[in-house]
Structures are given as structure tokens and as C-alpha cells.
N, C-alpha and C positions, 0 to 999 in steps of 0.2 A: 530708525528701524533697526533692530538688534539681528546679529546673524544670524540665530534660531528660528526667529519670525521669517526672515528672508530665505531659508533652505525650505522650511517647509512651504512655503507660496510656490517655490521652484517647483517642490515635488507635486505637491498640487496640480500645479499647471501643469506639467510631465506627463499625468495621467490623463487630463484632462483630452487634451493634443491626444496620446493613444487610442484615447475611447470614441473623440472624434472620426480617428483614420480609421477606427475597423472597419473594414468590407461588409455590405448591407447583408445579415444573418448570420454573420461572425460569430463566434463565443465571447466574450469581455472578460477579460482576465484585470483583478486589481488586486495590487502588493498591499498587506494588512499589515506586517510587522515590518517597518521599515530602518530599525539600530541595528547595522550589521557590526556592532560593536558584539553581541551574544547570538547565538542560537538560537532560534527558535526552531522547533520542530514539532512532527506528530501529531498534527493539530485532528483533533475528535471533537466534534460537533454535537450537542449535547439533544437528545431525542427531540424536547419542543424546540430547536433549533434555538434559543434564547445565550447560553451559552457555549464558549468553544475550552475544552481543555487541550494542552499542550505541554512541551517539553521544554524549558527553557536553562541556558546554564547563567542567567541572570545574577545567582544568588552567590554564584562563586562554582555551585557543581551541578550536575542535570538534576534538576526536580520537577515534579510534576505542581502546573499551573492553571487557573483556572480566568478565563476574562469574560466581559459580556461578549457577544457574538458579534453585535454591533459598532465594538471601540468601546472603551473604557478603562477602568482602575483594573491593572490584573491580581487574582490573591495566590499567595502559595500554597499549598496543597500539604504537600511531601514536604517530610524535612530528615530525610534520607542521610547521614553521616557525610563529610566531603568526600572519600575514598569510594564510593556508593556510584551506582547508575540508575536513575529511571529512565523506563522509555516504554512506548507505547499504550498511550492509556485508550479505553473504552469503557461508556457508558453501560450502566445497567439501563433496562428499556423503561425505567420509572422514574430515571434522572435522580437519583436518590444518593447513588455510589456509583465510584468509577473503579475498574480493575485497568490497574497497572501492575509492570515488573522492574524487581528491582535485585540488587547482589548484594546487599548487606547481611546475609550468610555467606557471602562470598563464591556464591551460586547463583543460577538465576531462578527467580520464584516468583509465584502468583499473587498479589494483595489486592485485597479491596479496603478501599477510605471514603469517608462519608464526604458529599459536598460541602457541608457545613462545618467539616473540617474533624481532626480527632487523629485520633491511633490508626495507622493500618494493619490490617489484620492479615495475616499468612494464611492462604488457603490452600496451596500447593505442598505438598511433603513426601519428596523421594528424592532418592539418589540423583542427579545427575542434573542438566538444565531442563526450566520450566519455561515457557516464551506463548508469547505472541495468544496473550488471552482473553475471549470474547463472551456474551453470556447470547443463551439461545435466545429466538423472539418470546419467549413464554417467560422466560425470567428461570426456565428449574434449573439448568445444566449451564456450566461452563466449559470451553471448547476451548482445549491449548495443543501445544508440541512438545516434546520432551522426548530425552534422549535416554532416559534409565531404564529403559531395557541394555544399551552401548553407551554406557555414562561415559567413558573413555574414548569414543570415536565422534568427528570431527564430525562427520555427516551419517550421525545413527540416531536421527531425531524421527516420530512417528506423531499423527495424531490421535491425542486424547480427549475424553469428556470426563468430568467428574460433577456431581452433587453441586449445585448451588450454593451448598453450603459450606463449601471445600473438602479436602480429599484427607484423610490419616491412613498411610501407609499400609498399615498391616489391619485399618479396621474397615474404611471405606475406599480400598484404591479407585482411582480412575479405568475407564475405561478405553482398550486401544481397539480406534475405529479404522483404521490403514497398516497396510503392512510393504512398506513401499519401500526401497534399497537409494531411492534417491533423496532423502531425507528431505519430508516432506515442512513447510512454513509457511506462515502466516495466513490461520485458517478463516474463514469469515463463514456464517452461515446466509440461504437462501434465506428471506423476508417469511418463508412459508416454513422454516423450518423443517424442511424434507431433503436438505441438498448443503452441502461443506463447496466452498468453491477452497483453494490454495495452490502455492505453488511447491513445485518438485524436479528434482532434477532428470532427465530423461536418461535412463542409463540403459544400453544395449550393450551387453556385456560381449557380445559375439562381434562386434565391431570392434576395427584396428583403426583408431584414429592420430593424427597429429599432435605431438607436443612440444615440440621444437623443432630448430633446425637439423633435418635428416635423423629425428629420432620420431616414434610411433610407438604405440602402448594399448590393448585394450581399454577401450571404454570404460569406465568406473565415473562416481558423482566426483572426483575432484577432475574429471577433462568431459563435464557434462555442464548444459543451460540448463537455468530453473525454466519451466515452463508451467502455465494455467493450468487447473486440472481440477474434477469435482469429483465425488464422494457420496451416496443419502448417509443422510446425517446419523445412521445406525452402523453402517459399515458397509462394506461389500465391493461391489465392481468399480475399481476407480477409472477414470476416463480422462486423457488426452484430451487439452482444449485448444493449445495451440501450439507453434512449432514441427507443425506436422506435415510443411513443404520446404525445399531448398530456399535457403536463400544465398542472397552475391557478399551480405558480410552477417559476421556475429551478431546474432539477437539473445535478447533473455526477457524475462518477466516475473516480475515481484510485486510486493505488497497489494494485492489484488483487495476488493472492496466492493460487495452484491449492492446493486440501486435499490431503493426500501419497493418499485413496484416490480423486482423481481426481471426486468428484461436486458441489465446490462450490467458487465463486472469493467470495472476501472482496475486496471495496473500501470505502474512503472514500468515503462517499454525502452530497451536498449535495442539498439539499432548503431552496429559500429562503437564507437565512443560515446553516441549522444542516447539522453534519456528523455523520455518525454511521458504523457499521461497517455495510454490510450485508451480505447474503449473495446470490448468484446462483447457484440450482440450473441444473448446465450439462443434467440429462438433459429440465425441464419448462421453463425459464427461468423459472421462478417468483424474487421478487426483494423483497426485503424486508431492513427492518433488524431487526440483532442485538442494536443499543444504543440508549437515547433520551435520550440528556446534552446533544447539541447540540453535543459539542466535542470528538468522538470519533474518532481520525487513525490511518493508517499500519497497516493489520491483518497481521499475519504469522502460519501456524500452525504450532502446534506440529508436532513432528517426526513423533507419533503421531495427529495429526489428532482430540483429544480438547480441545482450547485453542485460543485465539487472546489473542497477544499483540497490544497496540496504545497510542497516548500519546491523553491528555488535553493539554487549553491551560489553565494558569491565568494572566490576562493574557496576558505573550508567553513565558510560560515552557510546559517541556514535560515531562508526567511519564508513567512507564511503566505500565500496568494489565497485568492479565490476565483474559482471560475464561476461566471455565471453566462445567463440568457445563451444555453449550451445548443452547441449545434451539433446533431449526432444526426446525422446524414448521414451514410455512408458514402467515401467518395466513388464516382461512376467509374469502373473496370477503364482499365485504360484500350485504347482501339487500337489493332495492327496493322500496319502502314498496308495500304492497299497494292497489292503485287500487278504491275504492268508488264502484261503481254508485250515481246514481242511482233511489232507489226509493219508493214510498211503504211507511210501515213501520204494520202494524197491530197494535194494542193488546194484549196479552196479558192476561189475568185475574192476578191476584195473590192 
């Protein structure tokens, strides 16, 4: 029996054991990419759920990959220069082409590449960084962030929409649907395309908060949490999802992700140090996590709204899970210890 054969029996069995122990209506959480020799990340799950694209630095640098959803051969995608980043891809809704970004302008930008493989094409053209970009459910519009209105500041990114067919500068710009000072990311649209969910930083400029020891500063987006927040997907009133009571330590939320039947957004929930999946019921805002590892990133659902794909950290490496058979209960409010009166208590016979 050779080593290889025997680690993977291990791992096998490992799962096996976990999937046994979970509690009767559990979620089942199972590790997909399991070489923590590379990265794996980002993983997007392709509309007929058949396959999952990903970010992998397998080939020596991040490029974007493509596998059955299932297990199988994975193909490379991107073939990005080594000096280069890809990272977050997303499906068109015809599984046809994927938009991903990348810096080989030495910026970041919009490209769409066909599944079957070819040239990527640059859809994005302005000033400044282009990120975090998704196609509406209809297929016309693309929906990013970008910073060229403040190409130069850290956190002066806004969201845009442009043409499906990508944007030229000075002949088709895109359009800015937020005007928001806590530099809004990573936009995903509602299933119904009426609604931008993303996150942003909460900034109350009239606020003196903490930066250190015995020092305080107005409120600005570098001593502010990202927080959930939606949008209609034309412009207008933005709205506060979460973050919007005390809590005993530091929270944040990112990479949020709408379920395809429209009732629940997934993010990356910090709590202290630890990260996990949670969930945000958009009908009660009820808000809770889906996992409790502490090192749980990047949620994306599946196509059927029956999953949630998302990566673990081990050290600085990055491996793909999947949740399934999901339990979104919300957990029951916790109860206040019952306050006892003072009284005098008299003796009962025995």
C-alpha cells in the first residue's frame, strides 16, 4: 500500500467520522480541494451547477481555473503573465463566459474569457481600479466598483454599471449607482434584479472614536467596519443591513452573495478575530452564522440555492469546502435569567 493511497483512505475516513458526528439537522460541511501545497480560492459555481471556477496559484501565479463541480481534471483558464493577479471570477447567467479581474495593465480591470477557452477581453476602461464584477440576471449590464472618480485614494471606490458589452471611456462610460464615502465592495445583484446587495464602510463623521492607546480621531473609512448594505439596482436610497447595534467585540462583513430564491445574502462574518459564513434573512434581518471554525471565507451559492460554496485558511494557504443539507433556522433569542423576588420561604412537612 503506497503513502498516497494511505493519506487519502485517512482523509476519507476523517470525513467520514465528521459527517457521522453531525447533530441530527446539522449543515455538512465537506473539504473539496484538499493540497495545501497551493491556493485555492474564489470558488464560483457555474449557473447549471455542473462546473465550479476558481482561483488557483497551481501554475506558479493566481490564475483563473476551471473543474467539474463534481471532482475531476481541473483546465486553466487565464494565462495571465507571472507578475499578474486574477481573482474573483463570476459566471455569465448562460455559462458561456466568465468575468474575472486582473492587473496586467498594472491596474485592476474587467475581463470576460470564454469557457472553452481563448483571449480575454478588457471590458473595463478608466482611470483608476476596476473590481469585484458581476453580470445582471438578464445578461445586459455589468455591475462593478471602481475608484476613478478618487483614482488616488485608498477608499474612494463607488458602484458602477456599464453595457454588457463593456465600457470605452469617453464613448460608453459606465454608470455610478452610489455615492457612498465608505467606499462601497463587492456588489452582487438581487435574483430579481431590482436590488444591489454590498458592503461598505459605516462612516459617521460626527463621531470621536478610538485609535489607539489614549489617542481618538474622528470617524473616517480607515477606523470604520464594512458593513451589508443594499441599493435598487438603478440608484438611489442606500440602506444599512447590518451593524446597526452594540456589540461586546469588533465585527465586520464582506464578500456578501444573494441566494438565487432571493431570501438570503451569505457573507464573511468577523466576530473578534474569528471569521465565519453567516447568513442575513433579507425578509426579518435575522443574522447569524452558518459555520464555527473561525476561518471560514468567501461564501458563494450554489446555482440551486441548496449549497454554499466557500474556502478555509490553513496558515496562509487556501482550501475550497462546501456546505451542504443547510440549516438556516435561525437560532432561538436567548432567555433572561428569571429575577427572584425576595421572600421569606416557609417550611413544608416532609
Amino acid at each position: 500500500m503506497t503513502q498516497g493511497f494511505l493519506a487519502a483512505l485517512l482523509v476519507a475516513a476523517a470525513l467520514h467520522v465528521g459527517a457521522c458526528a453531525r447533530p441530527a439537522g446539522a449543515t455538512k460541511f465537506t473539504q473539496v480541494t484538499a493540497d495545501t501545497t497551493y491556493t485555492e480560492s474564489d470558488p464560483a459555481p457555474s449557473p447549471d451547477g455542473k462546473w465550479m471556477a476558481f482561483i488557483s496559484d497551481r501554475s506558479g501565479s493566481r490564475q483563473l481555473w476551471l473543474r467539474p463541480a463534481s471532482g475531476g481534471e481541473s483546465k486553466q483558464l487565464s494565462h495571465e503573465p507571472d507578475s499578474v493577479r486574477s481573482m474573483t471570477p463570476t459566471w455569465a447567467p448562460d455559462g458561456k463566459s466568465i468575468l474575472f479581474i486582473s492587473t496586467r495593465t498594472k491596474q485592476y480591470n474587467v475581463y470576460r474569457i470564454p469557457v472553452e477557452g481563448g483571449e480575454a477581453v478588457p471590458l473595463s476602461d478608466a482611470e483608476g481600479s476596476n473590481r469585484f464584477a458581476t453580470y445582471s440576471p438578464d445578461a445586459s449590464k455589468i455591475l462593478f466598483t471602481s475608484n476613478r472618480l478618487r483614482p488616488g485614494e485608498l477608499w474612494g471606490f463607488n458602484l458602477f454599471v456599464m453595457d454588457a458589452s463593456g465600457e470605452k471611456a469617453r464613448e460608453k462610460p459606465a454608470k455610478q449607482i452610489t455615492d457612498n464615502q465608505g467606499s462601497p465592495g463587492h456588489p452582487v445583484w438581487s435574483p430579481d434584479g431590482k436590488w444591489v446587495a454590498y458592503v461598505a464602510k459605516a462612516v459617521d463623521t460626527t463621531k470621536t472614536v478610538d485609535v489607539g492607546p489614549g489617542m481618538s480621531a474622528k470617524q473616517s473609512a480607515m477606523f470604520s467596519a464594512y458593513r451589508l448594505w443594499k441599493v435598487p439596482a438603478v440608484g438611489g436610497v442606500e440602506t444599512q443591513l447590518t451593524g446597526l447595534k452594540a456589540s461586546k467585540e469588533p465585527t465586520e462583513e464582506v464578500w456578501p452573495h444573494w441566494s438565487p430564491d432571493g431570501k438570503w445574502i451569505a457573507v464573511q462574518g468577523r466576530v473578534g478575530n474569528r471569521i465565519d459564513v453567516w447568513v442575513y434573512e433579507v425578509a426579518t434581518g435575522a443574522f447569524f452564522p452558518l459555520t464555527n471554525f473561525g476561518d471560514a471565507s468567501k461564501p458563494t451559492w450554489s446555482s440551486d440555492g441548496k449549497s454554499i460554496w466557500f474556502t478555509r485558511f490553513t496558515g496562509i494557504k487556501e482550501s475550497i469546502w462546501l456546505a451542504t443539507e443547510l440549516n438556516l433556522t435561525p437560532p432561538a433569542p436567548a432567555k433572561k435569567p428569571a429575577t427572584q423576588k425576595a421572600s421569606r420561604s416557609t417550611p413544608t412537612k416532609g
